[in-house]
C-alpha positions in Angstrom: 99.8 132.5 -50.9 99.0 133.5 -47.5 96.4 131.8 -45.6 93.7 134.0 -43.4 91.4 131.6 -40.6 88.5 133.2 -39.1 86.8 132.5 -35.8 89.8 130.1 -35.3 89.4 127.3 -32.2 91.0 124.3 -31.1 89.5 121.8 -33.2 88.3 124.2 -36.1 88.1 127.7 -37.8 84.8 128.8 -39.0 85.7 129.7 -42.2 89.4 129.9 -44.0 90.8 132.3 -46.9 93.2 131.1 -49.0 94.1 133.5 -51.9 90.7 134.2 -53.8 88.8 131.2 -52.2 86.5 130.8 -48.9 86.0 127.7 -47.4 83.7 127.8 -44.5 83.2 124.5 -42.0 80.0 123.0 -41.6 77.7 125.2 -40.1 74.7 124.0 -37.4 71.9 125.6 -36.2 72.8 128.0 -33.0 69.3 126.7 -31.7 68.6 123.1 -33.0 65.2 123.0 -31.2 63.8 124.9 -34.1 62.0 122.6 -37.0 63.9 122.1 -40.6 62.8 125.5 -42.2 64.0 127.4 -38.9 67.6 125.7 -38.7 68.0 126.1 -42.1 67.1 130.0 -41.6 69.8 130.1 -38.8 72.1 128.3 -41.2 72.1 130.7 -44.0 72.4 133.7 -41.9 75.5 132.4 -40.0 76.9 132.1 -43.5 76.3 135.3 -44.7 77.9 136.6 -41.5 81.1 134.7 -42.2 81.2 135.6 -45.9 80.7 139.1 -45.1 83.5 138.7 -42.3 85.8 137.0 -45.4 84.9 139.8 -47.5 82.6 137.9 -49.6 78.9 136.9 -49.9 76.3 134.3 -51.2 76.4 135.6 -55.0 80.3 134.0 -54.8 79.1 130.6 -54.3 80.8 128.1 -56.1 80.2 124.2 -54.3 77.5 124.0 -51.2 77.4 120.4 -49.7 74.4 120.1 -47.5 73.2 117.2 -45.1 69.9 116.4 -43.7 68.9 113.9 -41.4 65.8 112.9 -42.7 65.0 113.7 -46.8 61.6 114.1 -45.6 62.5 117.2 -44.8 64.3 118.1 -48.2 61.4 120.0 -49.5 61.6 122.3 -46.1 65.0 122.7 -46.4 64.9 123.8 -50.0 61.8 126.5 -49.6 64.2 128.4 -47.2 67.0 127.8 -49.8 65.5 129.0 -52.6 64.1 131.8 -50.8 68.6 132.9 -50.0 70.1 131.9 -52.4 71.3 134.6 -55.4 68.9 133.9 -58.8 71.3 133.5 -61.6 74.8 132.9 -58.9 73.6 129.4 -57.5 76.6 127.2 -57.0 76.9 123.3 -57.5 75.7 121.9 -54.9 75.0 117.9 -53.2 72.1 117.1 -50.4 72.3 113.8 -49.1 71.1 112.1 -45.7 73.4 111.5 -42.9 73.5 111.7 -39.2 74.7 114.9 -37.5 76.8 115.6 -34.7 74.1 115.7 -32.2 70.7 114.3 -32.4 69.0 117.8 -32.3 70.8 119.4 -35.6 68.4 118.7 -38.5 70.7 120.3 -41.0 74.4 120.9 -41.7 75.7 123.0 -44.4 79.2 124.0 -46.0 80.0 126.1 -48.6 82.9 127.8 -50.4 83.4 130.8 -52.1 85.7 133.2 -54.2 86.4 136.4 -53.0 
């Protein structure tokens, strides 16, 4: 099977096809000065953009790990979630707390998807 990388760089590619399955790399807010709701926003429309890019989109969702840096902020994170996410096509999925990259990013989410 051939293997298709998207938005590829030196460390990472955004998101990689391989046969019928999308695997996109943890995506971050593009501004992290924004509160949990608004990073999450940013988040979920970055990943529609790649799907779409990898000829896919949200209601393809099979595993979504997310990680937040304070579980205070779960219920945030989740009203924007709900809000995206396809009724009836939600994928398995994990939250759990951990620290991010940078101090800023509030939120961190990876998904993957068939085709």
């Amino acid at each position: 099977m051939s293997i298709k990388r998207i938005e590829t760089g030196p460390r990472m590619s955004k998101a990689v096809i391989h046969g019928d399955t999308v695997y996109l790399a943890g995506i971050v807010a593009d501004d992290p000065g924004q509160d949990m709701a608004g990073q999450t926003r940013q988040v979920l429309a970055e990943i529609d953009r790649l799907l779409a890019a990898a000829g896919t989109d949200k209601s393809k969702l099979l595993r979504t790990n997310i990680w937040i840096t304070d579980m205070k902020d779960f219920a945030a994170m989740n009203s924007v979630w709900d809000a995206w996410v396809s009724p009836g096509n939600t994928p398995a999925r994990a939250t759990v707390q951990a620290s991010l990259a940078a101090p800023a990013y509030k939120v961190e989410i990876m998904v993957v998807a068939a085709k």
